[in-house]
N, C-alpha and C positions, 0 to 999 in steps of 0.2 A: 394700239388697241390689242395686237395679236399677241402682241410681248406682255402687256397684264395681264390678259387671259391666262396666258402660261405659269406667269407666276400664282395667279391664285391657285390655279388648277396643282401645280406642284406641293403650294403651301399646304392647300387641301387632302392632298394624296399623303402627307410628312405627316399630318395631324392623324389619316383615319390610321396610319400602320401603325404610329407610336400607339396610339388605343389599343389595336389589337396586339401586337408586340405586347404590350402589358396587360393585357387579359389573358395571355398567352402562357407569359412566364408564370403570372401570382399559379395562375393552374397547376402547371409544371410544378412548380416551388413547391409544393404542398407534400413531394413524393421527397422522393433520395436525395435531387438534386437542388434540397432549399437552398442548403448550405452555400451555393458556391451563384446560381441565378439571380437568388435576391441583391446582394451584395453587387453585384454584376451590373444589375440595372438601377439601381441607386448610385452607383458611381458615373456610368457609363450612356446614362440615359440620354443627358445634354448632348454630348459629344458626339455620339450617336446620329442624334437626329440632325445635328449641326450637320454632318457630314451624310447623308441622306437627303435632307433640303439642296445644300449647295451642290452636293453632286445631281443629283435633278436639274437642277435650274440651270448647272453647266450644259447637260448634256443636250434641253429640251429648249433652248436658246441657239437659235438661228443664226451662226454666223453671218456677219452681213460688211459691208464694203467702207461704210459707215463710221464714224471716231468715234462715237461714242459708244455703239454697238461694240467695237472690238477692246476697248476700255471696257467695256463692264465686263466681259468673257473674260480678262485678263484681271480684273479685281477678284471675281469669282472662282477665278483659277485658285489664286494666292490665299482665298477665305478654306476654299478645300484642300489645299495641303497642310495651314496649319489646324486645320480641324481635324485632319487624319491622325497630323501630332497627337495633338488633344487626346485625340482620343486612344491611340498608341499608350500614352503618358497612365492617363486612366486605367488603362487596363492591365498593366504592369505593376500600380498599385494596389487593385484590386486581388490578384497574386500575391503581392506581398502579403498584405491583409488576412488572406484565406487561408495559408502558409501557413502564419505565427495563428490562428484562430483553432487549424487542425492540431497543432502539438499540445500534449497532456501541459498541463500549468501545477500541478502540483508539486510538492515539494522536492519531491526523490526525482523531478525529470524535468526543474528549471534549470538547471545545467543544459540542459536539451534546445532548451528552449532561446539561452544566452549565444550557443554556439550558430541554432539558426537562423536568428536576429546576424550575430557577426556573418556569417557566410550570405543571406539570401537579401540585406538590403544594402551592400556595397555592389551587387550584380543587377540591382534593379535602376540604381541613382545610374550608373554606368550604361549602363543600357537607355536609360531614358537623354541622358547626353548623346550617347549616339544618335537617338532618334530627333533631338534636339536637331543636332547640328546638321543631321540629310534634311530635315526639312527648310534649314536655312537655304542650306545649297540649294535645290530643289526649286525657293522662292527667286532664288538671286541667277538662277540658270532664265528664268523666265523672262529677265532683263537683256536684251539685246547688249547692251553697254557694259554690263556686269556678267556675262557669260562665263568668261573665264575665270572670273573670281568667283562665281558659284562653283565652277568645276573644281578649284582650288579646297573651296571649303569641304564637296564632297570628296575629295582626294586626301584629306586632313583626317576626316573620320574613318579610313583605310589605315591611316595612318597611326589613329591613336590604336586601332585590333591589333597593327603592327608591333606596337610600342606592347600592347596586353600579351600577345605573341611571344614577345621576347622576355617580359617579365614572368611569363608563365613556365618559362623551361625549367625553373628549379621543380615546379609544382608535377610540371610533367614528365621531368627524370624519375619524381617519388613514385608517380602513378604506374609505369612499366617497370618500378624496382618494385614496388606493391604485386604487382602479377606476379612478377617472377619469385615474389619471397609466399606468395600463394600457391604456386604449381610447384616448388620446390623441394616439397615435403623437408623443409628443414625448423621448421615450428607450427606450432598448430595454438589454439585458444586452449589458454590452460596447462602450455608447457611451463616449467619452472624454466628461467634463463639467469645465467649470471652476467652481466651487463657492468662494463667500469668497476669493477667487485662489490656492486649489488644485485642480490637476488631478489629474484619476484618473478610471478606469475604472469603470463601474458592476459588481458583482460579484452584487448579488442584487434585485430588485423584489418587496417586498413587500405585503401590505394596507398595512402601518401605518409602514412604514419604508424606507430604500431605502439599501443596502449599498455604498461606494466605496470602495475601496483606492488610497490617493495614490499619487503618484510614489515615495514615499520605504517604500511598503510599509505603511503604515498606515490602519485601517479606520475611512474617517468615515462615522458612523451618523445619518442625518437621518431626520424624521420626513414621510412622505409628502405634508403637509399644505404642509411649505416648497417643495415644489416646483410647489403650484399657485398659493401665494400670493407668490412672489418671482422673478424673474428667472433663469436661469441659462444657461451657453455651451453648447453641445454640438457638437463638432465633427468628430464625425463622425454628424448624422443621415441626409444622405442617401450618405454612403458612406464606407468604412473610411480614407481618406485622411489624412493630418494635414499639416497644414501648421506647421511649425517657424520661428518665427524672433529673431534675433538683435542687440543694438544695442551699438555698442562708438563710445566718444568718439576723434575723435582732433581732429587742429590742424588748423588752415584750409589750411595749406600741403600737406596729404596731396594725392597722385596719385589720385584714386579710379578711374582708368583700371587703374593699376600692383595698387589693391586689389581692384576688379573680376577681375581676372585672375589673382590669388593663390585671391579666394575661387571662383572657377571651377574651380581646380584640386583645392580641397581637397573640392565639392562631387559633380565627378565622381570623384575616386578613392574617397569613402567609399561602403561595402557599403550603406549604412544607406539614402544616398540611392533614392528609388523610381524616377529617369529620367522623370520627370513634369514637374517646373516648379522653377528656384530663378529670383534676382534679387536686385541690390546698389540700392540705393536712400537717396539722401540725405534723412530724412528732418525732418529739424530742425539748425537752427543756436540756436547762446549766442552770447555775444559771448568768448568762452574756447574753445568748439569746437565741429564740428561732430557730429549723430548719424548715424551712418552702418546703416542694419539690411540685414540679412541674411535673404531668407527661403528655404526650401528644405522641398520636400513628403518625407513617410516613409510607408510603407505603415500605420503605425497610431502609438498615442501614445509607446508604451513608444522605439520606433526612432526615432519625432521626437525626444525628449527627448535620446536620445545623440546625436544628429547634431547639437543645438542644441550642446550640450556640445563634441563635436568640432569644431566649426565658431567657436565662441570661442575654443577654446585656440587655435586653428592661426591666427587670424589676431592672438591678443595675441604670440604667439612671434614671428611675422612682421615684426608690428610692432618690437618687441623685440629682435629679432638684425637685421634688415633697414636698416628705416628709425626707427630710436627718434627724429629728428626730428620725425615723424610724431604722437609722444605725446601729449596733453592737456597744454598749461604754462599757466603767468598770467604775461601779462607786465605790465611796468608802465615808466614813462616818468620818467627821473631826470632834475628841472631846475634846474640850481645857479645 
């Protein structure tokens, strides 16, 4: 008689909180935090109460000397651990859920949206396995017979952080090369870098990774770690400047006075140029031609890159319509 009493009394007690619990939240909900309590207790409602019931009824139950008494404490045991699962599970979902709900969905930040789908529900499935398998252990620890095979199981799931542990060293060398390519004043967001002999802009500095968009619009993704352990250009660290330059072959007969003065002109008429520094400079001879380079400064990479461009065409046209004497030939020596 004293043991139904209890249970209604508990069943009773489950029913008025969930009421209020839920006149609680809608209230609440109504402010800032709809977004994240509604969803909360729509998932989490059951599981909740499941584990509020059974934990009541554990604790408000009289152990007694009895088999069946100690049987039902010991079914009640195992109904609230996986109900804690349960509700564990749920609520990890519910995270996930509020995650992908919080990030913009339009078009310029589903990229955003893809990347935290890939990072944030391999960490919840994983995590919900761990919580899986403690509760296994948990129920099978409860087993006199099966003790040490619960221990086993709980020992397993030490085992898989283990195994997560050890797969994460590559992740967590990026993350203190990350630091250290942060406090190392040797790039910043927005330096021009030449990387494998492509250039591009830094776009993002991360722990583990470091974001460049080439010249051609495309995003090289390298991992943090290459930039402490390999060489790279950076040309503009200590200030936004670029320097541009150019090499065009021509014949040992060229005027380089006549192309000094061509390339002058086409140096001051382009927008592109910053009014800082250019120069024609013979830089190398073949026994076929000479290299003639061009350099000329732009205020950043993207305007060097077109003024490099500009400053090509206009001096092979040059050559081309002007002096095509001037061209790269092979000659050779006929002796009869």
């Amino acid at each position: 008689m004293r043991t139904a009493l209890i249970v209604v009394a508990v069943l009773a007690t489950a029913v008025v909180v969930d009421l209020v619990s839920g006149m609680v939240v809608r209230r609440v909900a109504r402010g800032r935090y709809k977004w994240l309590l509604e969803p909360l207790r729509q998932a989490c409602r059951r599981p909740a109460a499941a584990v509020l019931l059974v934990g009541a009824l554990y604790y408000a139950l009289p152990p007694g000397s009895a088999d069946w008494q100690r049987y039902l404490r010991h079914a009640i045991q195992l109904v609230l651990i996986a109900a804690s699962a349960w509700l564990a599970i749920r609520t990890l979902n519910v995270a996930e859920s509020v995650s992908f709900s919080k990030l913009p969905s339009d078009l310029v930040t589903s990229r955003r949206i893809r990347r935290a789908r890939t990072q944030i529900r391999p960490v919840r499935r994983l995590t919900a396995a761990v919580v899986t398998i403690v509760a296994i252990g948990l129920i099978l620890i409860t087993f006199r017979p099966l003790r040490l095979f619960g221990v086993s199981v709980l020992t397993s799931a030490g085992v898989v952080g283990a195994v997560i542990g050890l797969s994460a060293r590559t992740a967590l060398g990026n993350a203190f090369a990350g630091i250290q390519v942060a406090f190392a004043d040797g790039m910043h967001v927005g330096d021009v870098l030449v990387v494998d002999g492509e250039w591009g802009r830094v776009e993002e500095v991360k722990l583990t990774n470091v974001v460049i968009r080439l010249w051609d619009e495309r995003m090289l993704i390298l991992p943090t770690t290459y930039f402490t352990e390999r060489p790279f250009q950076n040309w503009t660290r200590d200030e936004s400047r670029v320097i541009g330059k150019i090499q065009i072959h021509v014949d040992h007969t060229a005027n380089l006075d006549d192309l000094r003065r061509e390339a002058r002109r086409l140096v001051e008429s382009s927008p592109l140029w910053d009014r800082d520094r250019w120069v024609l400079q013979m830089v190398d001879a073949t026994p076929q031609a000479v290299v003639i380079q061009v350099q000329a400064s732009a205020a950043d990479g993207a305007s060097a890159w077109d003024l490099r461009c500009d400053l090509r065409e206009g001096l092979v046209r040059y050559l081309r319509d002007q002096h095509p004497q001037w061209l790269p030939r092979t000659r050779s020596q006929y002796q009869p």
